[in-house]
Backbone atoms as SQL, in Angstrom:
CREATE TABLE atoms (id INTEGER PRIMARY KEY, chain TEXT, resi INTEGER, resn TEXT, atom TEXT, x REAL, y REAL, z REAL);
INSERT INTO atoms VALUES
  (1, 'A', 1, 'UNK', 'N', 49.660, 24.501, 188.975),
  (2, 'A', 1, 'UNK', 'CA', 48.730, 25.607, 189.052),
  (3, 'A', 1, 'UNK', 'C', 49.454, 26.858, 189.504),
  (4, 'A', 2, 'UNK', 'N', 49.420, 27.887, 188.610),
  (5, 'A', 2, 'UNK', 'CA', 49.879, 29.116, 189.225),
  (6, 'A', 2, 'UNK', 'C', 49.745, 29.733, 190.060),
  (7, 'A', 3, 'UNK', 'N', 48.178, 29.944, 190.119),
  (8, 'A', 3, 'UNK', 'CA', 47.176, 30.500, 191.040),
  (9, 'A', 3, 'UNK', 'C', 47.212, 30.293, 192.600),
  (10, 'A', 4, 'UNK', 'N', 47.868, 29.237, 192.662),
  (11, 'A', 4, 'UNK', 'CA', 48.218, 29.210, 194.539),
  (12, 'A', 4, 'UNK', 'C', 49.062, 30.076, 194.576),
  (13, 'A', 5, 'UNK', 'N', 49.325, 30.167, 195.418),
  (14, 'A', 5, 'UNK', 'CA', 49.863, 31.353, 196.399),
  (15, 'A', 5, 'UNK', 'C', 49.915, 31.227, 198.012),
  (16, 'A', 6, 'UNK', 'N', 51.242, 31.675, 198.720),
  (17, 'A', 6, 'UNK', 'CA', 51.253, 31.645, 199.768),
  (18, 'A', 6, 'UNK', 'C', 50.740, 33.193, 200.304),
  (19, 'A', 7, 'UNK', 'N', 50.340, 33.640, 200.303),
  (20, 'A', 7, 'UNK', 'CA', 50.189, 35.221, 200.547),
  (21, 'A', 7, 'UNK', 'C', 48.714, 35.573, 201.485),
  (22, 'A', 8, 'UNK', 'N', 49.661, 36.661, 202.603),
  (23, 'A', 8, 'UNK', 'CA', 48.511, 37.022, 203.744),
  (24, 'A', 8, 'UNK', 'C', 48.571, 38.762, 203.812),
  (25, 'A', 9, 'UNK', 'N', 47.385, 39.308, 203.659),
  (26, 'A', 9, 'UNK', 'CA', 47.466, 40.785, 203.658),
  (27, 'A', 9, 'UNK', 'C', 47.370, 41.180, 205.392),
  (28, 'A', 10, 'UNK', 'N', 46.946, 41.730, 205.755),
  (29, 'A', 10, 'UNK', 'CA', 47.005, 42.507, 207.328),
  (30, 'A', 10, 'UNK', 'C', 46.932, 43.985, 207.533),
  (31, 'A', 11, 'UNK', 'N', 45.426, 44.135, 208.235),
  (32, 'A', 11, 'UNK', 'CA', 45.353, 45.971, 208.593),
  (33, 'A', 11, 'UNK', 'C', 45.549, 45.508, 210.033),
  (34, 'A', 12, 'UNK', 'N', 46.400, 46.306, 210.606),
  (35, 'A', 12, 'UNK', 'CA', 46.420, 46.496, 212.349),
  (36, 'A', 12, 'UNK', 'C', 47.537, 47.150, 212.865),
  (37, 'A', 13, 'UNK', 'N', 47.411, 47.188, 214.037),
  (38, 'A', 13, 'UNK', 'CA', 48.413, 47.856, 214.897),
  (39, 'A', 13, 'UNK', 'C', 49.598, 47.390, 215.692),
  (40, 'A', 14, 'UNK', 'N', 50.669, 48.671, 215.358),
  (41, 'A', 14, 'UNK', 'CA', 52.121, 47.701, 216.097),
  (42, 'A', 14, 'UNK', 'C', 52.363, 47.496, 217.403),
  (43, 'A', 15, 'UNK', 'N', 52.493, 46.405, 218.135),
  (44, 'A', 15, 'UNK', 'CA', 52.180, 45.986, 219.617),
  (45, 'A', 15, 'UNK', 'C', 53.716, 46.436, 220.094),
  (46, 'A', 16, 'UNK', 'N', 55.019, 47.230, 218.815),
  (47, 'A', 16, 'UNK', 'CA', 55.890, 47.395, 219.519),
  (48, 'A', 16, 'UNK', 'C', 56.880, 48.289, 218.731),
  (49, 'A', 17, 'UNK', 'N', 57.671, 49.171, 218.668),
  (50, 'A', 17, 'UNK', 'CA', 58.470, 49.546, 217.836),
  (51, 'A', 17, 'UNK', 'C', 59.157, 48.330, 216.886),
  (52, 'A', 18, 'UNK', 'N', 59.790, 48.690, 216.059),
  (53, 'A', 18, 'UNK', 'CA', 60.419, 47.538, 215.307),
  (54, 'A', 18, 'UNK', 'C', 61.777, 47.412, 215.571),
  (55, 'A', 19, 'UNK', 'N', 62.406, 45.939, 215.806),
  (56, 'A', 19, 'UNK', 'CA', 63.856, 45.943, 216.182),
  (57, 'A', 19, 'UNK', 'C', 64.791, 45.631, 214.993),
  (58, 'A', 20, 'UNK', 'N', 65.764, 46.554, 214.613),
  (59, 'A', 20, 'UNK', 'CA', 66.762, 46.067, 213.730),
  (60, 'A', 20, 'UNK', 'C', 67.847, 45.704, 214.043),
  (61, 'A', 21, 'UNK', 'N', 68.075, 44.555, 213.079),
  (62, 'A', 21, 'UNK', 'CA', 69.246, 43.906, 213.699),
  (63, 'A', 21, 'UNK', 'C', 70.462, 43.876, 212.431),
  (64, 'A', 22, 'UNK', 'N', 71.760, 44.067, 212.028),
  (65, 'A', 22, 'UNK', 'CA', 72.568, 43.401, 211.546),
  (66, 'A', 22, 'UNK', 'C', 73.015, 42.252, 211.400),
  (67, 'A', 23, 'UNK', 'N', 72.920, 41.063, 210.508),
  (68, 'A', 23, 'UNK', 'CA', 73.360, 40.109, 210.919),
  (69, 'A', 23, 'UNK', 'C', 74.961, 40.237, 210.136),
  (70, 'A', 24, 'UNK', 'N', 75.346, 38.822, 210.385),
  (71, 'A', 24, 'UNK', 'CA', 77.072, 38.524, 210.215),
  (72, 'A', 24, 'UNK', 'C', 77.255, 38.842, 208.334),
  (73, 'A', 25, 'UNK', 'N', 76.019, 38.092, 207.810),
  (74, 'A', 25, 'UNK', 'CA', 76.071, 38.236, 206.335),
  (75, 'A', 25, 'UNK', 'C', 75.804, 39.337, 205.963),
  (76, 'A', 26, 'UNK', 'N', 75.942, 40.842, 206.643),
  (77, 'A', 26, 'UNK', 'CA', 75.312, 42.376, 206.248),
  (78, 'A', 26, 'UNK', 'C', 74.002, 42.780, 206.008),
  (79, 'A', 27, 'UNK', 'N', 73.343, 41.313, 206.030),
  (80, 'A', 27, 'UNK', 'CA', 71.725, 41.702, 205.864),
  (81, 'A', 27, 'UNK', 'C', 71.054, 42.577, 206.989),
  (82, 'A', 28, 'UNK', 'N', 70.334, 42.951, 206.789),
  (83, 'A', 28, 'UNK', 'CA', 69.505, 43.492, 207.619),
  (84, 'A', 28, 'UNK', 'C', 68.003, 43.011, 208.033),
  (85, 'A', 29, 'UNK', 'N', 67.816, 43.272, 209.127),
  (86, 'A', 29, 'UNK', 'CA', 66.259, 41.881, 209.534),
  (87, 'A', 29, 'UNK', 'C', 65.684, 42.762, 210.731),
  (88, 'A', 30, 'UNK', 'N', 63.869, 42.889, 210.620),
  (89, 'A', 30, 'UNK', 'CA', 63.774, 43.533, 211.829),
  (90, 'A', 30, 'UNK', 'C', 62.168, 42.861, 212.252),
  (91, 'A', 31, 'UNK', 'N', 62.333, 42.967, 213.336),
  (92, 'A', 31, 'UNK', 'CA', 60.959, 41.802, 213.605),
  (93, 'A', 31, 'UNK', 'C', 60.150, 43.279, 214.712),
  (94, 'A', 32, 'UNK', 'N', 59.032, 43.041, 214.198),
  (95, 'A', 32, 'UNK', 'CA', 57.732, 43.233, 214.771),
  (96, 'A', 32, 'UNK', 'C', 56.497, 43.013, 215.125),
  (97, 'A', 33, 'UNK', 'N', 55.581, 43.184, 215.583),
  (98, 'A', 33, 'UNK', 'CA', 54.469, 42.405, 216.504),
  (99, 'A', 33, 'UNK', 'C', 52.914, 43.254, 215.641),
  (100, 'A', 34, 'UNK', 'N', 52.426, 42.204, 214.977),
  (101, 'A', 34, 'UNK', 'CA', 50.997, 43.440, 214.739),
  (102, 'A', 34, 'UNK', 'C', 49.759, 43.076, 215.546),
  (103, 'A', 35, 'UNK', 'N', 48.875, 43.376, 215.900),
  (104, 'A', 35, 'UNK', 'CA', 47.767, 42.878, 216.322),
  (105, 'A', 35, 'UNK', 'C', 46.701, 43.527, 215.156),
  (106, 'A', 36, 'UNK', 'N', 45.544, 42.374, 215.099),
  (107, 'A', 36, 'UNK', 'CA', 44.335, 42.095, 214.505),
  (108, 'A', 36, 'UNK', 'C', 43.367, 42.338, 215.297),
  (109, 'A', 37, 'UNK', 'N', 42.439, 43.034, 215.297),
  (110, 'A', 37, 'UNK', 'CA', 41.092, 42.722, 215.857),
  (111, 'A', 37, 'UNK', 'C', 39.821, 42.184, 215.099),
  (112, 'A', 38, 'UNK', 'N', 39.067, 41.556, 215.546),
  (113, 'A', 38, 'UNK', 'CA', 37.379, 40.387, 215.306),
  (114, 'A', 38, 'UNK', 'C', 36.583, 40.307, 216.195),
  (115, 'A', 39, 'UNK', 'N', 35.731, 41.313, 215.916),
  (116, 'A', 39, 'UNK', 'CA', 34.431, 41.426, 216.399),
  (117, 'A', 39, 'UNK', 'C', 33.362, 40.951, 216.043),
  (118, 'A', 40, 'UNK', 'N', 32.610, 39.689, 217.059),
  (119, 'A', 40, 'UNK', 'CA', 31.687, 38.494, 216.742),
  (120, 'A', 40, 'UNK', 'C', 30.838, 38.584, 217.448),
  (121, 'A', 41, 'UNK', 'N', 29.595, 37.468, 217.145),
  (122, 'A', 41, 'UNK', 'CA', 28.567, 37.121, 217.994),
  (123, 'A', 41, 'UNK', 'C', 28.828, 35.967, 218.245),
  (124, 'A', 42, 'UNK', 'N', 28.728, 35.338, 219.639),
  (125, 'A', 42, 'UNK', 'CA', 29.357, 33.961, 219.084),
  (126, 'A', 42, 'UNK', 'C', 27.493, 33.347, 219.841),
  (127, 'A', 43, 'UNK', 'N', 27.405, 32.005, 219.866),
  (128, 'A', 43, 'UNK', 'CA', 26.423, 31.334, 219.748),
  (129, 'A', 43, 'UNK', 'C', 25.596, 31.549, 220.939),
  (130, 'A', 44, 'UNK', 'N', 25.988, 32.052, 222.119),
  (131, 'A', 44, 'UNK', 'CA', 25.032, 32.629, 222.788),
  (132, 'A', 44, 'UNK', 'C', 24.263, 34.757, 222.897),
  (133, 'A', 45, 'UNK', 'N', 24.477, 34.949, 221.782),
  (134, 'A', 45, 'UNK', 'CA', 24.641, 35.968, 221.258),
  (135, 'A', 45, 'UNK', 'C', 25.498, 37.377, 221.687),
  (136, 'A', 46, 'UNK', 'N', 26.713, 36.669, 222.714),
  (137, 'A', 46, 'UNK', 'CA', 26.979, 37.674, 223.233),
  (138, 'A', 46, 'UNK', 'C', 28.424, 38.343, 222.431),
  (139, 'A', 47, 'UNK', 'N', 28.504, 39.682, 222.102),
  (140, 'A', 47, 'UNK', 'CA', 29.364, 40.167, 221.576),
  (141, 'A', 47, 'UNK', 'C', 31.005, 39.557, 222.014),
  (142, 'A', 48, 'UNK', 'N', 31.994, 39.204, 221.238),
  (143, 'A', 48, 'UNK', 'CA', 33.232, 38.813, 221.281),
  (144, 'A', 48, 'UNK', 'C', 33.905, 39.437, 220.766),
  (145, 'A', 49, 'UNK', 'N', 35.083, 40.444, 221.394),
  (146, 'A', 49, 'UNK', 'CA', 36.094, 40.696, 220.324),
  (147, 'A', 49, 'UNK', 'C', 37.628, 40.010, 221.002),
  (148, 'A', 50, 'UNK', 'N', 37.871, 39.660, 219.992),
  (149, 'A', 50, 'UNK', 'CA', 38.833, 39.490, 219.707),
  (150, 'A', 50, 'UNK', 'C', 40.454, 39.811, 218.845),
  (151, 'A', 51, 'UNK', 'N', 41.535, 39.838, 219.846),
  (152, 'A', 51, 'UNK', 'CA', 42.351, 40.357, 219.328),
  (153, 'A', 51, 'UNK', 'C', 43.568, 39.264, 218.917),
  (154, 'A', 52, 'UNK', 'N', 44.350, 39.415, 217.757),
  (155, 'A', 52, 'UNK', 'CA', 45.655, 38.611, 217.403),
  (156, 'A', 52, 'UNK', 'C', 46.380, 39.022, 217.215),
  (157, 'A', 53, 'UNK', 'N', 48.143, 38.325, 217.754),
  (158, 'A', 53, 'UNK', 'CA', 49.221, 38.997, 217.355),
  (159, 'A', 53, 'UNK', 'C', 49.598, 38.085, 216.433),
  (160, 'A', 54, 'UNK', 'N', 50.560, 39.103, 215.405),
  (161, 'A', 54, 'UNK', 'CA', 50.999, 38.104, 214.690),
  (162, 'A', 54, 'UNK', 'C', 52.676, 38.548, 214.608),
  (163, 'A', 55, 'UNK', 'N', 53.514, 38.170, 214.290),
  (164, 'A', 55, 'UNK', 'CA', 54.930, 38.258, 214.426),
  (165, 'A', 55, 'UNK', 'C', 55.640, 38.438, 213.018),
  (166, 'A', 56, 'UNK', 'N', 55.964, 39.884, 212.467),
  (167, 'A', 56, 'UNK', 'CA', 56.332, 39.963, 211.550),
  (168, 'A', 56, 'UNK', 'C', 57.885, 40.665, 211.235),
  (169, 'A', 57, 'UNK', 'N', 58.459, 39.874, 210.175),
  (170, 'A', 57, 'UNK', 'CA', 59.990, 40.022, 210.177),
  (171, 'A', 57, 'UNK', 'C', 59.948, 40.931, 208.456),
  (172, 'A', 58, 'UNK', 'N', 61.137, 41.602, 208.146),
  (173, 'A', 58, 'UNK', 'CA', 61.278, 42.281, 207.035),
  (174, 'A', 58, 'UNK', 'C', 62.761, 42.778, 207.393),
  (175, 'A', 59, 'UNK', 'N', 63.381, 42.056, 205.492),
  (176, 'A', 59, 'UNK', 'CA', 65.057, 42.131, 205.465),
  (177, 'A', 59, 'UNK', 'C', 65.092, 43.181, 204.210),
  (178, 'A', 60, 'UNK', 'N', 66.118, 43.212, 204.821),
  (179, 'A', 60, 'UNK', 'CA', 67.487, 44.464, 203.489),
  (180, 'A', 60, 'UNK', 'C', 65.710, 46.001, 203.815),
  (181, 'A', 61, 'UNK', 'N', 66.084, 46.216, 202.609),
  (182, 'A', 61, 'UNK', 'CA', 65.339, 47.692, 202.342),
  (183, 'A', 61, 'UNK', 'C', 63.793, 48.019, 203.078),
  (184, 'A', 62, 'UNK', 'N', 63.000, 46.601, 203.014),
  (185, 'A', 62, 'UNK', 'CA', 61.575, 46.898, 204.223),
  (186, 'A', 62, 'UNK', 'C', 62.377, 46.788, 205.457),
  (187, 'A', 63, 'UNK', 'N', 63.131, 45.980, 205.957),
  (188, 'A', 63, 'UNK', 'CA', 63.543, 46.164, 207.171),
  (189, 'A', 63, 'UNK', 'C', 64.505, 47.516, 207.415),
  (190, 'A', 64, 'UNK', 'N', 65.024, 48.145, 207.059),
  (191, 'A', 64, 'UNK', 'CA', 65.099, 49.728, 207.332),
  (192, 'A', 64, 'UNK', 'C', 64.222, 50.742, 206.949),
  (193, 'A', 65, 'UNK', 'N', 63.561, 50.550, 206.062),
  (194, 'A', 65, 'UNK', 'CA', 62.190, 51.295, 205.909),
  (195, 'A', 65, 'UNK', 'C', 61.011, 51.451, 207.197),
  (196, 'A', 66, 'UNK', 'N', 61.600, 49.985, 207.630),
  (197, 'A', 66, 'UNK', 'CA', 60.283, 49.577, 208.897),
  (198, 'A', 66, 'UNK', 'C', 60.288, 50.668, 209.961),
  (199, 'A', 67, 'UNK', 'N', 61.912, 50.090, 210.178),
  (200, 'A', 67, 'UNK', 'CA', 62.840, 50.498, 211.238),
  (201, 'A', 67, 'UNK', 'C', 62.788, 52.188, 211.649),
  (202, 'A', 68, 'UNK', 'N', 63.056, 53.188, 210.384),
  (203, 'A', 68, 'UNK', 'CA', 63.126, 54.117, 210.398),
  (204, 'A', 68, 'UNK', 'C', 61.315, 55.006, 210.292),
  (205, 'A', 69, 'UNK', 'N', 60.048, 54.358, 209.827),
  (206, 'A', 69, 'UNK', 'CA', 59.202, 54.991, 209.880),
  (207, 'A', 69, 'UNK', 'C', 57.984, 54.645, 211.214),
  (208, 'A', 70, 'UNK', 'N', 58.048, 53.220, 211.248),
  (209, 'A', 70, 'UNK', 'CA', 57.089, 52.670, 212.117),
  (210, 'A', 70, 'UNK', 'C', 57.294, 52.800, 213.615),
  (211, 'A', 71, 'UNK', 'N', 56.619, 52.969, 214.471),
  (212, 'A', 71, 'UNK', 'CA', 56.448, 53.714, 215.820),
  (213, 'A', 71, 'UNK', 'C', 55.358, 52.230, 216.586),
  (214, 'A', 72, 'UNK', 'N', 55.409, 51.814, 217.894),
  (215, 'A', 72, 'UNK', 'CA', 54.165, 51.566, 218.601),
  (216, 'A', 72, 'UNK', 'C', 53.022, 52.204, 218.374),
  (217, 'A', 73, 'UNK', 'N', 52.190, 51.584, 218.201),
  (218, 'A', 73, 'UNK', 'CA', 50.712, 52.178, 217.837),
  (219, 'A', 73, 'UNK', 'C', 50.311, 52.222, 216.647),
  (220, 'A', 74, 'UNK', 'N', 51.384, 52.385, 215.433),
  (221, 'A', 74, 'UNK', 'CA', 50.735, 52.381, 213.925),
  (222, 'A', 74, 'UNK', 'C', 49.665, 51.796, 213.493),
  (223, 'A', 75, 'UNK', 'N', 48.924, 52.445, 212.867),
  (224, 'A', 75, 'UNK', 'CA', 48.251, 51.403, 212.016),
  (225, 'A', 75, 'UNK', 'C', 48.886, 51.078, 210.305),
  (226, 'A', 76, 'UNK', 'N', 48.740, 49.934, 210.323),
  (227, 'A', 76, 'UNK', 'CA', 49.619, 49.366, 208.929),
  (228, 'A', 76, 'UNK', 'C', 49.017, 48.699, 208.087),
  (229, 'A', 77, 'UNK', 'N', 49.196, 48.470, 206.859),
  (230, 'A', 77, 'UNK', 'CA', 48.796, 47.830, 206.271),
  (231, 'A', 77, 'UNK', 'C', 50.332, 46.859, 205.881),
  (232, 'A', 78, 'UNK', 'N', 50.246, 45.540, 206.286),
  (233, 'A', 78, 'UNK', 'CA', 51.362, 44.508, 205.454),
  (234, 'A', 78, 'UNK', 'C', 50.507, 43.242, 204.382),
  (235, 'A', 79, 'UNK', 'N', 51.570, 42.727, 203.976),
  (236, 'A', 79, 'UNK', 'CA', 51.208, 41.894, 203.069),
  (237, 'A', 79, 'UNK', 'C', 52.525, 41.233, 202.773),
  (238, 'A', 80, 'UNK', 'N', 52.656, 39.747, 203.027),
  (239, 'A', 80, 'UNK', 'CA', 53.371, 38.904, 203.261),
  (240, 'A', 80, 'UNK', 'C', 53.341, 37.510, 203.026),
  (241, 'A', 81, 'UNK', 'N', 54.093, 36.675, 203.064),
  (242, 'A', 81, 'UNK', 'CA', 54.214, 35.314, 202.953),
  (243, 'A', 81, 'UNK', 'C', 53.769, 34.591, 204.463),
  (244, 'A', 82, 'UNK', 'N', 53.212, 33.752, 205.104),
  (245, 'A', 82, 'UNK', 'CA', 53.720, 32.607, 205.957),
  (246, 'A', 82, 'UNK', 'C', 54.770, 31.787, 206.028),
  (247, 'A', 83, 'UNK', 'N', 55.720, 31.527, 206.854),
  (248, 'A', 83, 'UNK', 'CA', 57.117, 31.282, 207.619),
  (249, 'A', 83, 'UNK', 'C', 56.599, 30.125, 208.670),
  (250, 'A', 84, 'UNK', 'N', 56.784, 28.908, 208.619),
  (251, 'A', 84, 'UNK', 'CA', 56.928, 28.320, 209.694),
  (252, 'A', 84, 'UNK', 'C', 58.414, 27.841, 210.165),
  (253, 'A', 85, 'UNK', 'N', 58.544, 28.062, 211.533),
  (254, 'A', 85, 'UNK', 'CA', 59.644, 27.777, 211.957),
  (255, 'A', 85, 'UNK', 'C', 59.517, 27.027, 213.339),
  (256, 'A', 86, 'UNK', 'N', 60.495, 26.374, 213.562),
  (257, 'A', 86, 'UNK', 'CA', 60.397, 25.466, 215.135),
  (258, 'A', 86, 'UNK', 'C', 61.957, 25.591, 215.099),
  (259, 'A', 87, 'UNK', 'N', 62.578, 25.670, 216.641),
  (260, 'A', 87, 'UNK', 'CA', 63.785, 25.804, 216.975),
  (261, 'A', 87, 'UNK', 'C', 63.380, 25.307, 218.539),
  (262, 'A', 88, 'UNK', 'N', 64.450, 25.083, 219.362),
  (263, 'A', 88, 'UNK', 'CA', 64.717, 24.243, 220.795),
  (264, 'A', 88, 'UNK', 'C', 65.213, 25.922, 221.832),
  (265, 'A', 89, 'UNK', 'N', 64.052, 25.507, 222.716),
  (266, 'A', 89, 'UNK', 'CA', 64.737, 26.577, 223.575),
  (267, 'A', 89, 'UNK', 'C', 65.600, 26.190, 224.285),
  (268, 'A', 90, 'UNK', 'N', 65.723, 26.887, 225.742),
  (269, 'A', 90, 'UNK', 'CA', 66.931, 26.347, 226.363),
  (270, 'A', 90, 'UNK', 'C', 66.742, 25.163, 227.177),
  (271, 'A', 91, 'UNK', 'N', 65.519, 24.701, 227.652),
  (272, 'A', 91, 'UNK', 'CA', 64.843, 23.666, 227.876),
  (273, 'A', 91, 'UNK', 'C', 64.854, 22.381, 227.179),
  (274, 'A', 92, 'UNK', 'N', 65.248, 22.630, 225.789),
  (275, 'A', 92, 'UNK', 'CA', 65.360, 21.251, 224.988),
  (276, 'A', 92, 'UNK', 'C', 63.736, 21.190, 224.372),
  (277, 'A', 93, 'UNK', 'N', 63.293, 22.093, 224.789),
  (278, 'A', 93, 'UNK', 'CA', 61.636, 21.845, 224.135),
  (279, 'A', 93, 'UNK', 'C', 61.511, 22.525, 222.899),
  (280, 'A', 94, 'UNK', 'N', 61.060, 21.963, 221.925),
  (281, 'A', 94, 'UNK', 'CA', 60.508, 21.792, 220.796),
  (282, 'A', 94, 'UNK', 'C', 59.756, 23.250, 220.532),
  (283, 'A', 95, 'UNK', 'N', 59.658, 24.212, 220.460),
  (284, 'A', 95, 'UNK', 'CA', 59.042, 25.596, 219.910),
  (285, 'A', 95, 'UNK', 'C', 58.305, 25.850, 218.747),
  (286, 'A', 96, 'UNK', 'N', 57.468, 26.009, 218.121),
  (287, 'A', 96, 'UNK', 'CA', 56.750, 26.367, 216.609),
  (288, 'A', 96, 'UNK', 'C', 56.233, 27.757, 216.654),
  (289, 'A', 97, 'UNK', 'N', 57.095, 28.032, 215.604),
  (290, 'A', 97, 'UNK', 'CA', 56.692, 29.729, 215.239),
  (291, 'A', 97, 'UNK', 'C', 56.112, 29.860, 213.927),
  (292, 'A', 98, 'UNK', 'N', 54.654, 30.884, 214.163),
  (293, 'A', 98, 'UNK', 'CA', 54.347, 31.187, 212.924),
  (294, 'A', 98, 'UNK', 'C', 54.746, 32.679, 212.420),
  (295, 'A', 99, 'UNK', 'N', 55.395, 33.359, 211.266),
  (296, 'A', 99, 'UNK', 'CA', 56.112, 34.596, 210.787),
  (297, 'A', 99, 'UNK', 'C', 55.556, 34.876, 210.010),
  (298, 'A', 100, 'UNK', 'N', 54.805, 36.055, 209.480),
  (299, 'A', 100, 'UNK', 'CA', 54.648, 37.071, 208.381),
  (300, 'A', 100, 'UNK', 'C', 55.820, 37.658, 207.846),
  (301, 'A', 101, 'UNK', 'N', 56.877, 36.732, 206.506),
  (302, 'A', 101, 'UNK', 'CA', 57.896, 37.560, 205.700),
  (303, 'A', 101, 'UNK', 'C', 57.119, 38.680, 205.208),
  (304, 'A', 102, 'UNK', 'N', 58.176, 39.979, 205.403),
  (305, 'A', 102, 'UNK', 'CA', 57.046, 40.829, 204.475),
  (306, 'A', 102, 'UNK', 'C', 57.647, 40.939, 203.223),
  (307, 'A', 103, 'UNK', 'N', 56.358, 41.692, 202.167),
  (308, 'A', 103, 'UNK', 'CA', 56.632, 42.089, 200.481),
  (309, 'A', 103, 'UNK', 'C', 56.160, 43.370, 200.872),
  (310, 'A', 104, 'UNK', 'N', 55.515, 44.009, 201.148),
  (311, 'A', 104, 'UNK', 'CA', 55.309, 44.965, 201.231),
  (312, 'A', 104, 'UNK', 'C', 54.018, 45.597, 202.829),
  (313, 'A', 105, 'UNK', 'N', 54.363, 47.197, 203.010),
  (314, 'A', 105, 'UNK', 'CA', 53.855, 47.885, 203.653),
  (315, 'A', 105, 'UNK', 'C', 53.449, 49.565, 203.633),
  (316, 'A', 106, 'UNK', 'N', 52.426, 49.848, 204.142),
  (317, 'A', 106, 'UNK', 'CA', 51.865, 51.164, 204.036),
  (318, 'A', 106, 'UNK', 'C', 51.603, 51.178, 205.083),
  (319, 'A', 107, 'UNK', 'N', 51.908, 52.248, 205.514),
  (320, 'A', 107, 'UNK', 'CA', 51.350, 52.921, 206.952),
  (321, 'A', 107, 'UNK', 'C', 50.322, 54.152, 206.681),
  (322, 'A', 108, 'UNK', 'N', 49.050, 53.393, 207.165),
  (323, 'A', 108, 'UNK', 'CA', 48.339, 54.020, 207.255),
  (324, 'A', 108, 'UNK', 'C', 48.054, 55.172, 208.211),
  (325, 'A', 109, 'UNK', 'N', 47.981, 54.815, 209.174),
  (326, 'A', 109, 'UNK', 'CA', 47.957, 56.231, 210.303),
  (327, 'A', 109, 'UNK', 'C', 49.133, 55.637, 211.440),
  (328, 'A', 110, 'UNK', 'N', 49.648, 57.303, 211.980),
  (329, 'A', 110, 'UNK', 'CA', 50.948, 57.166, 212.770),
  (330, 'A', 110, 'UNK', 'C', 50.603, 57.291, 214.084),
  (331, 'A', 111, 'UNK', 'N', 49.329, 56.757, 214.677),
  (332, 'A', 111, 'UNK', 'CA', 49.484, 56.645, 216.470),
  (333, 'A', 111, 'UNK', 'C', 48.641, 57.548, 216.586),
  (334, 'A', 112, 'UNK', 'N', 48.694, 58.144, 218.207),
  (335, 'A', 112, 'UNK', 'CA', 48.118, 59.059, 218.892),
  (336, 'A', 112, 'UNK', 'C', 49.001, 59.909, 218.290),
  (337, 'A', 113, 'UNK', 'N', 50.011, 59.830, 218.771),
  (338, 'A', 113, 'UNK', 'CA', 50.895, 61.570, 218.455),
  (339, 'A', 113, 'UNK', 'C', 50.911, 62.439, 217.138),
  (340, 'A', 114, 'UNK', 'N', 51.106, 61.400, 215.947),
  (341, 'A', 114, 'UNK', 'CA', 51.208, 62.222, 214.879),
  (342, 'A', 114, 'UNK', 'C', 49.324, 62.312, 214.383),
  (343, 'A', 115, 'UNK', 'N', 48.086, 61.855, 215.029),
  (344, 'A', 115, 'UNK', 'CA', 46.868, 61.948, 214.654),
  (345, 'A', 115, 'UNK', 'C', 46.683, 63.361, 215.457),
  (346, 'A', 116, 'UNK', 'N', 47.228, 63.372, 216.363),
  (347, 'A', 116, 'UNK', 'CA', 47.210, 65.284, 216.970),
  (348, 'A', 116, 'UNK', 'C', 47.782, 66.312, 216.788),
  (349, 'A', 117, 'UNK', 'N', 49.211, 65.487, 215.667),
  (350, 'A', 117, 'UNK', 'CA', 49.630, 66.914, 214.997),
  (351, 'A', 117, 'UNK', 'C', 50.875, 67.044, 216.018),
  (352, 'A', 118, 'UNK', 'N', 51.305, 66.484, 217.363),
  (353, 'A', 118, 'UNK', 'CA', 52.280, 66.894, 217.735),
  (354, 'A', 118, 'UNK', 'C', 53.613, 65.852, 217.716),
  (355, 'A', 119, 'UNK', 'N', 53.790, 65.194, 216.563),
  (356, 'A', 119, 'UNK', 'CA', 54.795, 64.333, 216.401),
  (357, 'A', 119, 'UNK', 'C', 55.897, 64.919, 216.242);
């Protein structure tokens, strides 16, 4: 079936500047943090919101694109794959990470500063 697809879109905000890194193979890789918000009723009718981070990485050309436009606070639009990963910390314990690879991004609005004009 063609029609599957691994693919996750995302409107929200960056919980952090974006970090770029060089690696040994010349690639380029830069990981950032978005948060989601969900605003509910939950069963005793009392309002819930809720917020999620999610952990998103972008190599070669989005990851300097990221790097060079995105600020704390953005609002973004991504759209990406799911990444599971598990690695051993220094503890010997077992870790599971979930990653948003990205395909693409738009930045929708640039923060407080550039929404006032004094960026």
């Amino acid at each position: 079936m063609n029609s599957l697809r691994n693919k996750v879109m995302l409107v929200g905000n960056l919980g952090q500047d974006p970090e770029i890194r060089t690696l040994e193979t010349g690639n380029k890789v830069v990981n950032f943090t978005l948060a989601t918000k969900d605003n509910y009723k939950n069963s005793e009718g009392q309002k819930i919101n809720e917020t999620t981070w999610h952990n998103i990485v972008a190599w070669n050309g989005l990851a300097e694109i990221a790097s060079r436009y995105l600020k704390k606070g953005n609002e973004v639009f991504v759209e990406g794959r799911i990444v599971y990963r598990t690695y051993e910390d220094k503890k010997g314990t077992t870790r599971y990470v979930t990653d948003i690879v990205l395909n693409d991004l738009l930045l929708l609005r640039s923060g407080r500063a550039s929404a006032k004009g004094d960026e």
